[in-house]
N, C-alpha and C positions, 0 to 999 in steps of 0.2 A: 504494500500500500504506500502511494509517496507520500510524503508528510507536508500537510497545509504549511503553505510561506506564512513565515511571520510577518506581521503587521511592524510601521519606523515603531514603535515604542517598544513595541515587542523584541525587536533585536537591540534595541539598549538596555531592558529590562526582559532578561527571555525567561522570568519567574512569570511576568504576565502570561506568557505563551501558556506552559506545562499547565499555571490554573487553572487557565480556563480548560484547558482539556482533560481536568483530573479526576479520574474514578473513585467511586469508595471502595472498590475491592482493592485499591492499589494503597490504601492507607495504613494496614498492618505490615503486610511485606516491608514498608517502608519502616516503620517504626524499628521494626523486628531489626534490619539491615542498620540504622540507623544509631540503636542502643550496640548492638553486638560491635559493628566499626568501632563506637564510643569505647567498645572495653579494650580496645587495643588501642585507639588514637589519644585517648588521655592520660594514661600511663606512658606512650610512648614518647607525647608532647612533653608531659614532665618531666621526663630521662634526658630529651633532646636540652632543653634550658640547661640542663647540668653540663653540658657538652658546651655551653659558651662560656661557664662557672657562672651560672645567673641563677637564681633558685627557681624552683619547680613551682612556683605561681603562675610564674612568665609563658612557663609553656603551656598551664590550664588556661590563662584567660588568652594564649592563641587558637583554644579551641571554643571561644566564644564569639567576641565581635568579627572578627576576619572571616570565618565561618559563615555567619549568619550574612554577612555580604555579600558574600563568593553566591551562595542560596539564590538569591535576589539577582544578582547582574549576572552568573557564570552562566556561559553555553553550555555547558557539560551537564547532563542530569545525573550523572551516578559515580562524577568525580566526589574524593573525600578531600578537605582543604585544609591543612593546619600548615605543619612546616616540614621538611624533608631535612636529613643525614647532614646534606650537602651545603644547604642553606645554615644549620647551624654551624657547620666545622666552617664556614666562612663568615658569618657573625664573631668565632671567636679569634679567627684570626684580626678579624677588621677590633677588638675591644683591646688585644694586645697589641695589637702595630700602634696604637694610639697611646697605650700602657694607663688603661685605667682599670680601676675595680672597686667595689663595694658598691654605695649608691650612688657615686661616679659612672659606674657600668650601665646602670638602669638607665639612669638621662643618655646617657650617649646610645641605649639601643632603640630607644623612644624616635629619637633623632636618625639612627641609622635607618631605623622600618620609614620611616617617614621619606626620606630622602630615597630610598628603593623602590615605594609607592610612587613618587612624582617622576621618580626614571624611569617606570614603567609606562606613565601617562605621554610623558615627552615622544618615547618613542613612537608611540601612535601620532602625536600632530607631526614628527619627521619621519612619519611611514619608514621606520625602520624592521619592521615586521621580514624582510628580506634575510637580516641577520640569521633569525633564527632557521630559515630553511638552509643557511648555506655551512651552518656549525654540523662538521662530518660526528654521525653518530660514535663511531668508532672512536675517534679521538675523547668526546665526549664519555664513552666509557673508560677510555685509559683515565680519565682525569678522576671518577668516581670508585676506581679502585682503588685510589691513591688515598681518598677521602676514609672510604672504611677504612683500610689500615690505619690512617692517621691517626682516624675516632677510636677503633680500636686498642691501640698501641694505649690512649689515653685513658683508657676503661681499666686497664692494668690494675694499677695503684688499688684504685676501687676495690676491683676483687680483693687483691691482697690485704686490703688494712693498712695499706702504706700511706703516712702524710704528703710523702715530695709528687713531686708531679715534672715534666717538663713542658715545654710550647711548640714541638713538634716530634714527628713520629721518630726519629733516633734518639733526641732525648728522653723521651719517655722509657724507651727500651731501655736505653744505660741507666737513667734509673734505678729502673726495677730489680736489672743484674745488680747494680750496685748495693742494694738493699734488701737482699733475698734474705740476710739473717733476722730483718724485722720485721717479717711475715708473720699476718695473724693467721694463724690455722683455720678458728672459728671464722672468720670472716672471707676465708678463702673457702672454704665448706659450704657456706653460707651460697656466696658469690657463684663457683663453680659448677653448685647443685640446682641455681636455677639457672644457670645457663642450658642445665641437663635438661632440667622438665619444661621451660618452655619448648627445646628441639624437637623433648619427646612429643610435645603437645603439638606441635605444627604437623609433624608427621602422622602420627596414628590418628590424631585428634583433630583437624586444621580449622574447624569452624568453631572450634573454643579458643577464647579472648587469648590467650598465652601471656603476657602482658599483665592484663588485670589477674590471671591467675596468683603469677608472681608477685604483684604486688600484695593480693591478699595470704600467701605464704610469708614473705617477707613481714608486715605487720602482725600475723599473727605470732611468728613466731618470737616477736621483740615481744609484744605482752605476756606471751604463756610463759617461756623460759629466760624472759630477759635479758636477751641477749645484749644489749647494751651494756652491762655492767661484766660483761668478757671480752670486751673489748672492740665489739662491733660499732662502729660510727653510723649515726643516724643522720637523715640532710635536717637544716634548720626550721627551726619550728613554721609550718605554713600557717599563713592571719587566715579568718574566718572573714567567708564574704566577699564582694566583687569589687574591684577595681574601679574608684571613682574617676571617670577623664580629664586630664589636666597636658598641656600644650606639651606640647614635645621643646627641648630648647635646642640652641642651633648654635651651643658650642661644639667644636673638633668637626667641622662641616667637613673644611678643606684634609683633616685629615683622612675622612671617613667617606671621601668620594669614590674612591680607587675601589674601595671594597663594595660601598652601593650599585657602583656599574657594573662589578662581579657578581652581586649577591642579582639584581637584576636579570642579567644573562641569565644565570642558571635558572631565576624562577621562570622565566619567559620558556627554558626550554623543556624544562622538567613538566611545568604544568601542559603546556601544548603535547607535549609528546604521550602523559598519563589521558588528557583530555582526547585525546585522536583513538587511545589503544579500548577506550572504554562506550565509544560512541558507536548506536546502534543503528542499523540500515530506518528506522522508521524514526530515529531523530531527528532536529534541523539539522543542517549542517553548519560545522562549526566554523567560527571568523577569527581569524588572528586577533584581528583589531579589538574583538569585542573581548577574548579573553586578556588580552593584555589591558583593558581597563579595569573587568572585575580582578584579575590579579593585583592590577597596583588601588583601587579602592580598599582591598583586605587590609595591604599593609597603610594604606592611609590612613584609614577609622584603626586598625592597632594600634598603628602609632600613639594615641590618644590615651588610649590604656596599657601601654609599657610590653605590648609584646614582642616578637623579634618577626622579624621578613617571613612572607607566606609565600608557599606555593604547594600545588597539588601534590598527593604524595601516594605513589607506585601503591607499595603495600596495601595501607589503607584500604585503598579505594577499590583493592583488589576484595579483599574482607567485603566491604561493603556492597560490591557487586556480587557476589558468591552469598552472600544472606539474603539478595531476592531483592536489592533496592530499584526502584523502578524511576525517582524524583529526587531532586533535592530536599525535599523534605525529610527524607532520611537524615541526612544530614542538619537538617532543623531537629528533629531529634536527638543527634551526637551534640548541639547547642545546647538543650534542656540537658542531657547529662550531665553537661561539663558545669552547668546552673548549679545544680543539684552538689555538684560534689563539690564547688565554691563556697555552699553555702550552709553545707552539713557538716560533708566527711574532714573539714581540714584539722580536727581535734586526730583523728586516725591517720591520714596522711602526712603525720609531724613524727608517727613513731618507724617511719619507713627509714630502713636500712640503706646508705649511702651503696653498699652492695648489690642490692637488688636492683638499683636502677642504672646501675654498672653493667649488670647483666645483660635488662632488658635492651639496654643500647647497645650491647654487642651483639644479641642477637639481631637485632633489625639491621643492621651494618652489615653483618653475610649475606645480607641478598647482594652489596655495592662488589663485595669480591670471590667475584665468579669468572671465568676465562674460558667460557664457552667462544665467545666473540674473536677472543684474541687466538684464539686455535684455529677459529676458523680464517680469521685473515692470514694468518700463518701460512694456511694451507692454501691460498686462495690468491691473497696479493701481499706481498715480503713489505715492501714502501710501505702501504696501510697500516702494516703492524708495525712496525721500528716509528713511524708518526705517533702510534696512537702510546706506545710501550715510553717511547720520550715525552708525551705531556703529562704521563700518571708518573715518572721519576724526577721529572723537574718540578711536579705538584709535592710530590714526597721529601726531596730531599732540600728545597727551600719552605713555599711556604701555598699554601694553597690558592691563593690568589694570584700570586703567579705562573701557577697553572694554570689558572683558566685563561689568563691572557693570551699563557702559550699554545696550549687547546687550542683558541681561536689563530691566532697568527698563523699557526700550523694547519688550520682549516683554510686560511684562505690561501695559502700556499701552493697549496694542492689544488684550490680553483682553478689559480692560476697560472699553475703548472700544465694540467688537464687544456686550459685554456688555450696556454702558448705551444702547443704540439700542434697541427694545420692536421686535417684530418681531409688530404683532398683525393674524390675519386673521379677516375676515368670514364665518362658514357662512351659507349661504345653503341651499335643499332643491330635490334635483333632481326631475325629476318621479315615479322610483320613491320617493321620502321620506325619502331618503339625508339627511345635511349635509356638506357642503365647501364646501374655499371656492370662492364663487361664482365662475360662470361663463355662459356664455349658456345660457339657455334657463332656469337656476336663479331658483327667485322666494326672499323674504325670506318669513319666517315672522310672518305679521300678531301685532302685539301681542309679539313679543320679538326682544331682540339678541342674538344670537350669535356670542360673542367667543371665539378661541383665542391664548393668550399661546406664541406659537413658540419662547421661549430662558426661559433660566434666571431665578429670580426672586429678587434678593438685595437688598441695605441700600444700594447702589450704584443700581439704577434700580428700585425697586419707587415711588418718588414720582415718576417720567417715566409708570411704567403709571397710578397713579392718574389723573395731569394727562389722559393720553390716554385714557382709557375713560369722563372724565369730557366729554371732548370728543367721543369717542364717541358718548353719548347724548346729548348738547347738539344734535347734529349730524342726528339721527336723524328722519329722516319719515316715516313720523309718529312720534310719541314713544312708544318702548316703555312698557310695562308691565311686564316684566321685561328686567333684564340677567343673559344667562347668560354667566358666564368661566370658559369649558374652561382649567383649567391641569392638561392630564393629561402635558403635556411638558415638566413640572417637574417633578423626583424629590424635593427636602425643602422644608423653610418653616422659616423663625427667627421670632422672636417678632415681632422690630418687621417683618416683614411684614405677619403674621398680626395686628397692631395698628394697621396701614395698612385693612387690609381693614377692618375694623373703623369705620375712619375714612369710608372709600370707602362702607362703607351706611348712616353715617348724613348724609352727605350727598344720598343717592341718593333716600335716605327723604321728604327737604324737596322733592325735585320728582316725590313720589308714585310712585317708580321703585323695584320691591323688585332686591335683588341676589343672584345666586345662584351657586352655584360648582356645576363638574362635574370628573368625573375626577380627585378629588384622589388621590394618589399613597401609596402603605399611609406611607413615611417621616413625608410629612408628615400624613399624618392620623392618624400614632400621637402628634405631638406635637399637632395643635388639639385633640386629645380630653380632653386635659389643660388644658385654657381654661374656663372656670366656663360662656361660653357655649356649649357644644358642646352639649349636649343640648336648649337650645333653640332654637337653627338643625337641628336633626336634624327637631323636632316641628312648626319651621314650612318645612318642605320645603325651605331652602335649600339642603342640601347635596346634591346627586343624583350618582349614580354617571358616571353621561356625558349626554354633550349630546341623543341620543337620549332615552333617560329624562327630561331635562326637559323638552324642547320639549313629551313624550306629557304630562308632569304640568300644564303647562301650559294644555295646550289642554282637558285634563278640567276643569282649576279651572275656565277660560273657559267652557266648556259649561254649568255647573252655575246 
């Protein structure tokens, strides 16, 4: 069935859409979908804030107002929305490059969501939406193994009972080596054993919270046996009740930009990429534009209430979609939870084990380091992999932000790598009078070449095509008469192209070779028309509509 076009309001606000078309058989599923996400998305949200050393509030009331936003403006009906692995190990990298902490940290992450939100917005009035199609998945993976480990390396300590920590993933390991004689047992028991039963839980188990199980192991077991007074560390006490709004301030802007445009990227592409894998044939379809506003809205209205940068999150919304969610509403749901435990449970969520939620973030982090991907570019393209293996070691062994920069840099690299190779083939005529490129049985068309440029033509390789069509006809037995250069599989032309060609026939000219263009493309023939020579390449037949058309105009001239 195709699905009714949204109405304009409707694609700014696509919660109008699904309303109006919402069933009441589709209100439990949701619920159902909606609470079970919740038992894994707020225990996870609260492990994740520990992960920027920020306390576990920050990451419950990320699962309130950003949420309930994403609800409202998100395309996606059965994405889950709080914060991902990724976004947090770069929140803390962006709170140490800056080197604050305590309620220093808090203002500066109020100011960092905030600044992430309005560069999400930005990019939409500079249609930068292009970005995100042309960041290589691959790469982007190498950069997210880099992250689990990182996060992981840092979950260490946790387990252990150990005080020291470091600020990247080899420090944390030396660490730990360094300090293996002051390992708590209990807390390593503790720590170790749920790393065990959530694994066990996902596997035999997978539609139980794993997460929330944990947590409720981990609490109960500091009440029953007391673990705290053996030495087990507990996170600081959480206040009771929701986060009143108050302005974000806009000190360490300039330091905190680099990382906002990092933290940006990733949520642009993390969310797009969860939002794409989870849309169903009878949904709208989705708009870049519209998700990068409900993205950077999340983090806007967070801002207000001290949360850290949003974006969709894999996991989750895998949960979420696997317990039957059909709407956002679900996710209106996973809001009411995170209400509820703001405003009950935080007397029980103060006896939780620093341990526990060490665990929990290690386990969410093995889904980042996996090497399915990397085995298979191994096996597939060597370049792919040596790119993608160099942004997740220069992510690892500096600092994660400058991975992502290198990520990208090394994605456009290989655009324009891909780019600058000329991809040109030979038409040849088959025997009904067709042109392709040749193949058996196809002869050449006596007296001309038949050139078609297969990729883009820009200021980067348009002198690699000249060098090559110059070699082309160099090359040519017998020596054409005419060169035709089908570029109908180019869409525009800039000048210094269109000043190359230029160059290219009068060269062509010195060895009695005229030069001729086919299929130029309406773009770029709205701009050669504006060249003083246009109208006479029109009068001397250069320009011809397609490669047919010229061979015929051709062979008339020869005839004559």
């Amino acid at each position: 069935m195709t699905a009714r076009q949204p109405t304009r309001i409707e694609r700014f606000v696509p919660a109008l859409g699904w309303l109006r078309e919402y069933q009441r058989e589709w209100l439990r599923p949701d619920v159902v979908a909606g609470l079970t996400a919740g038992g894994v998305v707020i225990p996870q949200a609260m492990a994740y804030a520990t992960v920027a050393g920020l306390p576990v509030q920050v990451g419950l009331q990320t699962c309130i107002v950003p949420m309930a936003v994403y609800a409202l403006l998100g395309g996606a009906r059965r994405m889950s929305f709080s914060t991902s692995s990724t976004i947090v190990a770069l929140t803390a990298a962006a709170l140490t490059g800056i080197g604050v902490s305590g309620a220093q940290a808090l203002t500066a992450t109020a100011t960092l969501t905030l600044m992430v939100g309005l560069l999400l917005w930005l990019a939409v009035v500079l249609r930068l939406g292009f970005i995100v199609e042309c960041v290589s998945e691959l790469v982007l993976f190498g950069i997210k193994v880099a992250v689990g480990l990182t996060i992981a390396a840092a979950q260490l300590p946790k387990l252990l009972g150990l005080s020291t920590s470091g600020d990247s993933f080899l420090s944390n390991i030396r660490n730990v080596l360094q300090h293996l004689d002051d390992v708590s047992v209990v807390t390593a028991l503790l720590g170790f054993g749920t790393v065990a039963v959530v694994l066990v839980l996902r596997r035999v188990a997978p539609r139980v919270p794993g997460p929330l199980v944990a947590l409720v192991i981990g609490i109960g077991l500091v009440l029953v046996a007391n673990l705290d007074e053996h030495g087990v560390a507990l996170i600081p006490e959480v206040p009771t009740g929701l986060v009143a709004p108050s302005l974000p301030g806009l000190d360490h802007v300039a330091g905190l930009l680099p990382y906002a445009a990092g933290i940006a990227l990733m949520a642009l592409l993390e969310s797009v990429s969860v939002a794409r894998s989870t849309r169903q044939p009878d949904d709208p379809q989705l708009v870049n534009d519209q998700e990068f506003i409900a993205t950077g809205a999340g983090s806007v209205a967070g801002s207000f209430f001290g949360t850290v940068p949003v974006a969709g999150g894999f996991s989750q919304t895998l949960v979420n979609v696997s317990a039957g969610a059909r709407t956002q509403v679900s996710q209106l749901a996973t809001v009411a939870l995170a209400v509820l435990t703001s405003l009950f449970l935080a007397p029980l969520l103060s006896e939780m084990p620093q341990a526990t939620l060490g665990a929990v973030v290690l386990v969410a982090v093995t889904g980042l380091i996996q090497t399915t991907d990397l085995r298979r570019a191994w096996r597939i393209d060597r370049t792919e992999f040596g790119l993608a293996l160099a942004a997740g070691v220069i992510a690892l062994l500096t600092n994660l932000l400058v991975g992502v920069l290198a990520g990208v840099v090394i994605t456009y690299l290989l655009v324009l790598r891909s780019l600058s190779h000329m991809h040109i083939s030979e038409l040849h005529r088959r025997p009904d009078g067709t042109l392709h490129a040749g193949g058996e049985g196809d002869e050449a068309v006596h007296g001309v070449l038949v050139l078609r440029v297969e990729n883009v033509m820009f200021t980067g390789n348009i002198r690699a095509l000249q060098s090559e069509l110059n070699l082309r006809v160099e090359g040519a037995e017998p020596k054409p008469q005419v060169l035709v250069v089908d570029v109908s599989r180019t869409f525009t032309t800039t000048l210094y192209v269109m000043d190359v060609f230029l160059e290219l026939d009068r060269e062509l000219r010195r060895e009695d070779v005229d030069l001729w263009i086919a299929g130029m493309p309406p773009r770029a023939k709205e701009k050669a028309q504006r060249t003083p020579l246009w109208q006479e390449w029109v009068a001397a037949g250069k320009l011809q509509p397609d490669v047919q058309t010229a061979v015929a105009a051709f062979q008339r001239r020869a005839a004559q």
